[in-house]
C-alpha positions in Angstrom: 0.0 0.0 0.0 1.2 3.6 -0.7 2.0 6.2 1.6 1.9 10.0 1.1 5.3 11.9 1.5 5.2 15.6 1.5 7.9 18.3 1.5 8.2 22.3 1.6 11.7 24.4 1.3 11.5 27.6 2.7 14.6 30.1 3.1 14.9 31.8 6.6 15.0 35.6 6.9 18.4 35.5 9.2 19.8 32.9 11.6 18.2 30.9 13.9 19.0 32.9 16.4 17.7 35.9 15.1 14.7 38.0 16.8 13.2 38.0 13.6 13.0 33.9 14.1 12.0 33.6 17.3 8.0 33.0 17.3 8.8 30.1 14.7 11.7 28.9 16.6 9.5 28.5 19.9 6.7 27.1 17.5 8.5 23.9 15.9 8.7 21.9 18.6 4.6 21.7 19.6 3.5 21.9 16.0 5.8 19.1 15.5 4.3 17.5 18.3 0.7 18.0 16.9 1.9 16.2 13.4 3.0 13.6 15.2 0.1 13.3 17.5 -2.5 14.0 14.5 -4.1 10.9 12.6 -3.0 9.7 9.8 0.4 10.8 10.6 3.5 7.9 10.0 7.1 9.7 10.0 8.8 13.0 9.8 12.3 14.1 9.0 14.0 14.8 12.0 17.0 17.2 12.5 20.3 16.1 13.7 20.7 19.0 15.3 18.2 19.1 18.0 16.4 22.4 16.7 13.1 20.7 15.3 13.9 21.4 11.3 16.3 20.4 8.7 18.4 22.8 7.3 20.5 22.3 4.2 22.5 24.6 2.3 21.0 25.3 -1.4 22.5 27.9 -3.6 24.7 29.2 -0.6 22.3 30.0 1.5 20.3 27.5 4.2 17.1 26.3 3.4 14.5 24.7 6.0 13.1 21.4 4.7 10.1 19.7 6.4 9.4 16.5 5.1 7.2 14.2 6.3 4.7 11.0 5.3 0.7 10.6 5.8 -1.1 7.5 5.8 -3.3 10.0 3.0 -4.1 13.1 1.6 -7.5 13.9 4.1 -5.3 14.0 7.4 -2.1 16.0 5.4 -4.9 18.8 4.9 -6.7 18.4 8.0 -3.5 19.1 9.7 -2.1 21.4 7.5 -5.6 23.4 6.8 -7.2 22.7 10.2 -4.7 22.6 12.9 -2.3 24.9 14.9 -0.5 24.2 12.6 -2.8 27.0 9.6 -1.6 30.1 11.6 1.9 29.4 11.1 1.0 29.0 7.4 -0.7 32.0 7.2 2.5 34.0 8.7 5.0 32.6 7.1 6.2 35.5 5.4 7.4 36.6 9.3 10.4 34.3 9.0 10.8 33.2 5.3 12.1 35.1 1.9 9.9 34.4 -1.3 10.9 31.6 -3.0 10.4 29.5 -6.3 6.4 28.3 -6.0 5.2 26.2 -6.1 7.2 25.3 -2.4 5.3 21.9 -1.1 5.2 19.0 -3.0 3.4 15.6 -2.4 4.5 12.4 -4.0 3.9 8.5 -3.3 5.7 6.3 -1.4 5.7 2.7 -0.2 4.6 1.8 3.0 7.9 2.4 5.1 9.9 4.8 3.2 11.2 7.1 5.1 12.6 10.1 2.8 16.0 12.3 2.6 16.0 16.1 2.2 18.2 15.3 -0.9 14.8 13.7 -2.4 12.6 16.3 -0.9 14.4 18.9 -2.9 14.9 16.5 -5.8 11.1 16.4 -5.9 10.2 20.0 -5.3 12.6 21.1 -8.4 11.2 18.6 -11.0 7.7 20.0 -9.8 8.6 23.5 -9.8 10.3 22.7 -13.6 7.6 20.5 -15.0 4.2 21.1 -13.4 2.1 18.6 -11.5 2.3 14.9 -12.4 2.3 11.5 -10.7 6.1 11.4 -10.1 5.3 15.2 -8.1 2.2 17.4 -7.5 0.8 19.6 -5.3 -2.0 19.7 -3.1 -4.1 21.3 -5.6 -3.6 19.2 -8.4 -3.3 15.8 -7.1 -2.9 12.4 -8.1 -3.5 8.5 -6.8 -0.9 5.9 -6.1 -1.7 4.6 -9.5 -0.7 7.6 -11.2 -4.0 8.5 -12.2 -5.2 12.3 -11.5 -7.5 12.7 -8.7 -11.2 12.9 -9.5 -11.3 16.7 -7.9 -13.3 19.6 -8.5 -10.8 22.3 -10.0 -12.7 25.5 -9.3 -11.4 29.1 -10.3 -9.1 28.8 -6.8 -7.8 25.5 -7.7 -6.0 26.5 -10.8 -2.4 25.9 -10.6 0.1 29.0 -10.1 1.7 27.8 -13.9 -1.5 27.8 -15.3 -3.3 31.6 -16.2 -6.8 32.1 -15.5 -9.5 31.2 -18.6 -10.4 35.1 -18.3 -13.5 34.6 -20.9 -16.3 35.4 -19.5 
């Protein structure tokens, strides 16, 4: 059976240490604890440095990758839409520069798998570079283990970020 893995890279606006990071720094460690406590969670990424997140370097600066696997889509949103966990989301921009969109990306995995960062960016930069497909999508244009799209309504806020709005009236 196939699990669902999902990643986001975000770039920090200064060090850890930083002021500026503080409210998300004080954050990680219960929202991390809500994932993990939410159903339909199975694993996250942990850090080797005891901070919460991953950080790797990308393009000579650090980048904070949170990666993490859902037994399916329904609890992913849940928590990510529902929880805590949506303020956070909502204020990103505190702590985080703009980058490349789209920044998440979901993708199937086998029961068990337990994905790297390396993969986790891997996957983010053939989305960002080829749109939404079954190897990498997003959460608005998803697809099934099988590789076949989701049966989803796509309204007018659905449309993909690549995509321009049909603007015929």
């Amino acid at each position: 059976m196939a699990q669902l893995a999902q990643a986001n890279a975000f770039r920090p606006r200064a060090p850890w240490g930083d002021a500026v990071m503080r409210e998300f720094v004080l954050a990680l460690d219960p929202v991390n604890a809500l994932a993990e406590t939410s159903a339909g969670f199975v694993w996250r990424l942990r850090p080797g440095e005891g901070h919460g997140a991953v950080v790797v370097e990308g393009d000579g600066a650090p980048v904070l990758v949170n990666c993490s696997v859902w037994e399916s889509y329904a609890p992913l949103h849940e928590f990510v839409y529902r929880s805590a966990h949506a303020e956070y989301l909502r204020n990103r921009s505190r702590w985080f520069e703009p980058v490349p969109q789209p920044a998440a990306v979901l993708w199937w995995v086998d029961d068990g798998s337990e994905p790297t960062a390396a993969q986790a960016i891997a996957r983010l930069r053939y989305l960002q570079r080829h749109g939404p497909s079954a190897r990498a999508f997003g959460m608005r244009q998803r697809f099934e283990p099988d590789g076949r799209p989701s049966a989803r309504r796509q309204g007018p806020r659905d449309r993909p970020p690549w995509r321009p709005a049909d603007r015929r009236r």
